[in-house]
Structure formats: C-alpha cells, structure tokens
C-alpha positions as CSV (number, residue, x, y, z in Angstrom):
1,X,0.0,0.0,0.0
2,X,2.8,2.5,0.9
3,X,4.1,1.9,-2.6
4,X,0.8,2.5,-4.5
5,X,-0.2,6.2,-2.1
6,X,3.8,7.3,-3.2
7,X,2.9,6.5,-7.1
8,X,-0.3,8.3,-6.8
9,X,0.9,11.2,-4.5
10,X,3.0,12.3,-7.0
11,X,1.2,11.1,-10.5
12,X,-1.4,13.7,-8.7
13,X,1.0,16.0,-7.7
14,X,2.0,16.3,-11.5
15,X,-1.4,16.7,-12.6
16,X,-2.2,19.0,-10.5
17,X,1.2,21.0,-11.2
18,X,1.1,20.7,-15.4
19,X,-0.7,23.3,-17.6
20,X,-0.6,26.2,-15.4
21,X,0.2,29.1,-17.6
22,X,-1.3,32.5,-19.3
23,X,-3.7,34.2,-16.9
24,X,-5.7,35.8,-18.9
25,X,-6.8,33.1,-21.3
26,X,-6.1,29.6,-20.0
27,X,-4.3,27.5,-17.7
28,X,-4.1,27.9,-14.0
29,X,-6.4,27.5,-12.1
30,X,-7.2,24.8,-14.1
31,X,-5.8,21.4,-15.5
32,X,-6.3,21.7,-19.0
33,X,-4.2,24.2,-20.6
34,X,-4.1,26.8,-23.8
35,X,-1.7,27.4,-26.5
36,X,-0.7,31.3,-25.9
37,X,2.3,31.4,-24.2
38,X,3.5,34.7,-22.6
39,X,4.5,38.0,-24.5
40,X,7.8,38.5,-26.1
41,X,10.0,39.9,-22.7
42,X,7.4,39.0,-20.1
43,X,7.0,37.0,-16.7
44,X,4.4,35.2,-15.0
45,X,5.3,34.7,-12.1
46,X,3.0,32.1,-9.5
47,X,3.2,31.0,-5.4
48,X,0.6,28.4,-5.8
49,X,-0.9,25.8,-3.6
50,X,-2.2,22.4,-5.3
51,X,-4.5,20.1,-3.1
52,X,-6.4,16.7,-3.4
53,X,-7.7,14.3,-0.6
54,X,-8.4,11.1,-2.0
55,X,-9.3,8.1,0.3
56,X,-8.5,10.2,3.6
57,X,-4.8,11.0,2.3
58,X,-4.2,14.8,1.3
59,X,-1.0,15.3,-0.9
60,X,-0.3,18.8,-3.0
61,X,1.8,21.7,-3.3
62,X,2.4,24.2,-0.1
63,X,3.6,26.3,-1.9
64,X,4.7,25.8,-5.6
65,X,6.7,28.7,-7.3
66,X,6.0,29.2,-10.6
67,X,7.8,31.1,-13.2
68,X,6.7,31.4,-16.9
69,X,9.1,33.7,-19.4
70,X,8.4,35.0,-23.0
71,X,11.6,33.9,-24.5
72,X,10.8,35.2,-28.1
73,X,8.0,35.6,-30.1
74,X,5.1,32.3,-29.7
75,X,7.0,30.6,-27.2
76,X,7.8,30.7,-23.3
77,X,9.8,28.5,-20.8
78,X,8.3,27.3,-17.8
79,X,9.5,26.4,-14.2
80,X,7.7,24.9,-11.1
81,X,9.7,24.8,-8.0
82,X,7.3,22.8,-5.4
83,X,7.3,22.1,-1.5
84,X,5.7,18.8,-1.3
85,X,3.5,17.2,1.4
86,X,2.0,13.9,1.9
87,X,-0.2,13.5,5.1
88,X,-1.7,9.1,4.8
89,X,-4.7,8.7,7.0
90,X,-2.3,5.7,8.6
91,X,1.3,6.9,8.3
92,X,3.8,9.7,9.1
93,X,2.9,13.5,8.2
94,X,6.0,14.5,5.1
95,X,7.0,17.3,3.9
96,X,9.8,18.5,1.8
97,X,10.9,19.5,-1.9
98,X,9.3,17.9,-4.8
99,X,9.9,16.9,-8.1
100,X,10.7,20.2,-10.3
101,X,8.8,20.9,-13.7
102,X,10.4,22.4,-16.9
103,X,8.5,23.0,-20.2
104,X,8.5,24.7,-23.3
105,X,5.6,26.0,-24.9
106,X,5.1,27.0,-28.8
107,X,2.3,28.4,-30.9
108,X,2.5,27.6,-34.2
109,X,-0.8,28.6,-35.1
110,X,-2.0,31.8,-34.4
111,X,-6.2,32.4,-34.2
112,X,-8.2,34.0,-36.9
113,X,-12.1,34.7,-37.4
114,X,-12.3,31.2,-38.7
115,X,-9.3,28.9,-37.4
116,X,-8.3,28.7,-33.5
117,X,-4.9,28.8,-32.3
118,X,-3.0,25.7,-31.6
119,X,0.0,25.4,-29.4
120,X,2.3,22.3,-28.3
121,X,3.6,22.1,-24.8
122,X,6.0,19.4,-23.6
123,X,6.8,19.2,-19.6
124,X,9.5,17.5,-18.1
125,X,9.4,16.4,-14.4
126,X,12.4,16.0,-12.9
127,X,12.7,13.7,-10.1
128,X,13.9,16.1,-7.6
129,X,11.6,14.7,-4.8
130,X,11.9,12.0,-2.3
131,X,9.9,9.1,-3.4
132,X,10.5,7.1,0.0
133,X,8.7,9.8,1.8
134,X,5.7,10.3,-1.3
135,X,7.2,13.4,-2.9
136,X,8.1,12.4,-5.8
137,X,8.3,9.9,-8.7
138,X,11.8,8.9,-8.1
139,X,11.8,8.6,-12.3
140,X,11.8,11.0,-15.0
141,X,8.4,11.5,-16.6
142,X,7.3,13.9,-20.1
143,X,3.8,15.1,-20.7
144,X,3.5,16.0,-24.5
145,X,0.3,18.0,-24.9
146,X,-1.4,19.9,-28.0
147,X,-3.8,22.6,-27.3
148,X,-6.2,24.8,-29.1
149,X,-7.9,28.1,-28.5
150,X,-11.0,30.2,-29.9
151,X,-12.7,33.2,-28.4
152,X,-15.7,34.7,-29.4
153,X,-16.6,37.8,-27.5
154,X,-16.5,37.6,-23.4
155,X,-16.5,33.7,-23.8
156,X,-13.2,31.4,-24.6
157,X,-13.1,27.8,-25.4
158,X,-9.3,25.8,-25.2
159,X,-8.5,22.3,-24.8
160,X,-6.8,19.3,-26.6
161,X,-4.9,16.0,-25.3
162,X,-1.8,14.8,-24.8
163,X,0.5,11.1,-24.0
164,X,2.6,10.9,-21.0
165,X,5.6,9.2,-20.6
166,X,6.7,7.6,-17.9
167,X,10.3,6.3,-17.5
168,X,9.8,3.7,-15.0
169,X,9.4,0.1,-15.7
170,X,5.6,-1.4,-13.9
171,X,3.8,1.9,-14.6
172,X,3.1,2.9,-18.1
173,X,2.0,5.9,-20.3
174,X,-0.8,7.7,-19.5
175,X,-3.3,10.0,-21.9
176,X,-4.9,13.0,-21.1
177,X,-7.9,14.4,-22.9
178,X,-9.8,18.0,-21.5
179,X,-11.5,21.2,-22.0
180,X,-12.7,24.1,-20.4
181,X,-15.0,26.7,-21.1
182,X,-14.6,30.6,-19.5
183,X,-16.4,33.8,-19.7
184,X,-15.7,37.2,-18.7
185,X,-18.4,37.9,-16.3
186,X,-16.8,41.6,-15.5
187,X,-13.9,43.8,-16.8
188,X,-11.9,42.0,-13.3
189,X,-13.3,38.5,-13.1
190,X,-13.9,35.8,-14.8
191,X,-15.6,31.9,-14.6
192,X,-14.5,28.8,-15.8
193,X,-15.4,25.3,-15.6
194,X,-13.2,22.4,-17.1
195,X,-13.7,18.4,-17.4
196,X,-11.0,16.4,-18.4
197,X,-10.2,12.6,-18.0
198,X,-6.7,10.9,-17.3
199,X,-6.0,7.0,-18.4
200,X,-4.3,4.7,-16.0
201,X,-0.4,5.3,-15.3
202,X,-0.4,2.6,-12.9
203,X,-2.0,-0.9,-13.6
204,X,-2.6,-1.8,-9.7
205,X,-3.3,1.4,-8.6
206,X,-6.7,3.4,-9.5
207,X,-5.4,6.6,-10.4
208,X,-7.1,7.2,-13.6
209,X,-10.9,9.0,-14.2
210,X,-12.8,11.8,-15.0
211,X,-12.6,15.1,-13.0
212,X,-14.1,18.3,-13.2
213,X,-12.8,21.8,-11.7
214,X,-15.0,25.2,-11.4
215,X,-12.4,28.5,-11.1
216,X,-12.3,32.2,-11.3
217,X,-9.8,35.0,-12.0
218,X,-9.4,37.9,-10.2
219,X,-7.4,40.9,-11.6
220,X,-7.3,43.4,-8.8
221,X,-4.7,45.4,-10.8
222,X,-2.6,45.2,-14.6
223,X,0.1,43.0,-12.4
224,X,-2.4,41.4,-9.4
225,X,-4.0,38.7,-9.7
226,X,-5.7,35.9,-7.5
227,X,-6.8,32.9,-8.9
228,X,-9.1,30.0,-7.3
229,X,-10.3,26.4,-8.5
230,X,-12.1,23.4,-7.1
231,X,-13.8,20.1,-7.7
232,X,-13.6,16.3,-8.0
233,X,-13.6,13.3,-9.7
234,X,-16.5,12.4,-11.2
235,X,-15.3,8.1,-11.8
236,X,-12.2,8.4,-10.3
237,X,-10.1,8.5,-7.0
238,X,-10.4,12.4,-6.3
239,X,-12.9,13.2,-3.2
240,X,-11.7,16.7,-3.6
241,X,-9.1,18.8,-5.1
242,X,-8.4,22.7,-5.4
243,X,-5.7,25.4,-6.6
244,X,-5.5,28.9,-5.3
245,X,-2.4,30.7,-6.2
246,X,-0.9,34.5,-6.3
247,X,-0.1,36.0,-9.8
248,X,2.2,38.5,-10.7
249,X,2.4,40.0,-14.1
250,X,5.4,42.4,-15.1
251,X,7.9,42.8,-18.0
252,X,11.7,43.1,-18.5
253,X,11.3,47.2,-17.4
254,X,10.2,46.4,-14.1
255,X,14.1,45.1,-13.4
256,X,15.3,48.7,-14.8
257,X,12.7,50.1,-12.2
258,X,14.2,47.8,-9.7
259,X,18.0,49.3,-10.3
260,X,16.9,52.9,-10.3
C-alpha cells in the first residue's frame, strides 16, 4: 500500500502542477491548458498551492513557485519549484521538496475569425523529490500536450490531449484528454469550468478518471492577480481537489525600475 499512495501522490502532484500558464486566457487555475504562451519579454510569475484528498490522504503543493518567461516571439519557458506534502490517513505527516517541472511552450498557429490557435507544450518532471517519503516519482516522466484556442466575445473555449511518458518500468504511459469553457463575467473577473479525463499510469493502482474543476480569476490590478479552482472526480479516486495561487504580471522594465 505505501508503494501505490507514493505512485499516486506524486502522478497527482503532476497533474495537479502541469498546464498552469497564461492568466488571462487559460491554464491555471485549471488542469487543462491553452496554447498562448506569454509576451515576447514577459514574466508570469505564481506562489501556488495544489491540493487533493483522495481516500483520507491529502498530498499537494504548499507552496509551488512558478515562473513562466516569454523567451521570443510564440513561445515561453516554464519552471515549477514545489514544496511537497504527503499526510496518509495511517502513516507519518511528510513534507519536503518535490519533483521540479520544466517546459517549453510554442504556438505555431495563431487564431483568426475562422481557425483557433494551436500550441504544443512538452513538460518535463524532474525527479527532484523523495519518493521514500511520497514526494516524488523517483523517475523521469514527459507530458506532451497539443492545445487549441477560440474566443468569441467575453466567452473562450481551449483544450486538446496529450500522451505521457513515464520512465519507470511497472507503470506505463498515460493519456490525457480535456477542456474548459470561461467567460468574462466583468472587466476583473472571470468563470470557468473544465472536465477532463486521465488514463491509468499505474496498472494496480486506481489513479485514472474523470474530473471536473470550477475557477475564477481575479485581476485586482494590470500586475495582481488571484486565482481560485475546485472540484472532484466524477469516476475516479479524487474526493476533492483545489488550486488557489498568487499571480504577478510584469515585464523586462520592471528590473530597470528595480535598479533605479
């Protein structure tokens, strides 16, 4: 048992950690991601929290730094930085560094009146994190996702699939297939609500099912923002999960106003 609530702390911790980019069209505070990286010369920058209980054991992010960087033109580079916990209904309370997450993501489709924009996204989790103690995968894994966009008015649609790849013998690839539908309810806030489902990683082990998440934005200024999610599986191991996270939105003059 201690083997299977480790593989599924941190399968679940990646999930919960992948996709979480552009504010202001997709990605956190949901699962399923969009294809607009950041501007050319700006930063996203996160300190997250990630949470699911799931038969009485809670495991997440507390917190998760996350840094996303318009590198040039349609594409961005991504970092997550996590502290880890795992607290078992029957075991020992941990907590500690997790496994870290680097991506790249590229548009090479940008949206007209007729065609959405499509974007690919690989992530690569690193395994930084102790798997003896549930915070980590011990193993390298990839997550190579396509997404698409299209907005019409206050309301955006994105979504799309991708295969992971997991480098540990006994737990295989895993497929991921979502979408998520948002409006802009004011000029500040906006709703969302995703579903998505996730194919088995591990064979004795049920961490695979369909979940759903219902999140808002809320821009308090240009470079504030706080963001909120929450919801559950709907035929799968998840009793309840959530992301609420800190954003902060700047570009490369903010360090020249830094070393005025």
């Amino acid at each position: 048992m201690k083997a299977s609530r480790i593989s599924f702390a941190a399968v679940l911790s990646a999930i919960c950690s992948l996709i979480f980019v552009h504010r202001a069209a997709g990605g956190p505070p949901y699962v399923t991601d969009d294809p607009e990286p950041v501007e050319y010369h700006h930063w996203e920058f996160y300190v997250a929290s990630a949470d699911a209980k799931s038969g009485g054991d809670w495991s997440g992010t507390a917190p998760h730094i996350e840094i996303n960087y318009g590198v040039i033109e349609n594409m961005q580079l991504h970092l997550i930085a996590p502290l880890a916990y795992d607290v078992p209904p029957d075991g020992p309370k941990q907590y500690g560094y997790g496994d870290t997450e680097f991506g790249i993501k590229y548009r090479f489709v940008e949206e007209t009146n007729y065609l959405p924009q499509i974007g690919i996204f690989p992530l690569v989790e690193i395994p930084t994190g102790s798997p003896s103690k549930g915070l980590g995968a011990g193993h390298w894994n990839a997550f190579l996702p396509v997404w698409l966009q299209k907005s019409w008015g206050s309301w955006t649609a994105y979504g799309g699939g991708g295969y992971g790849v997991n480098s540990f013998n006994g737990h295989g690839n895993w497929a991921y297939i979502g979408g998520l539908l948002q409006k802009q309810i004011t000029k500040n806030v906006s709703i969302g609500a995703e579903i998505y489902h996730q194919t088995a990683a591990q064979a004795d082990f049920p961490n695979s099912g369909t979940a759903f998440n219902i999140g808002t934005v809320i821009d308090f200024t240009y470079n504030h923002h706080l963001l909120l999610s929450a919801g559950r599986s709907i035929d799968g191991p998840v009793d309840f999960q959530c992301y609420i996270a800190y954003q902060f939105t700047f570009d490369n003059s903010f360090f020249h106003f830094l070393h005025r």
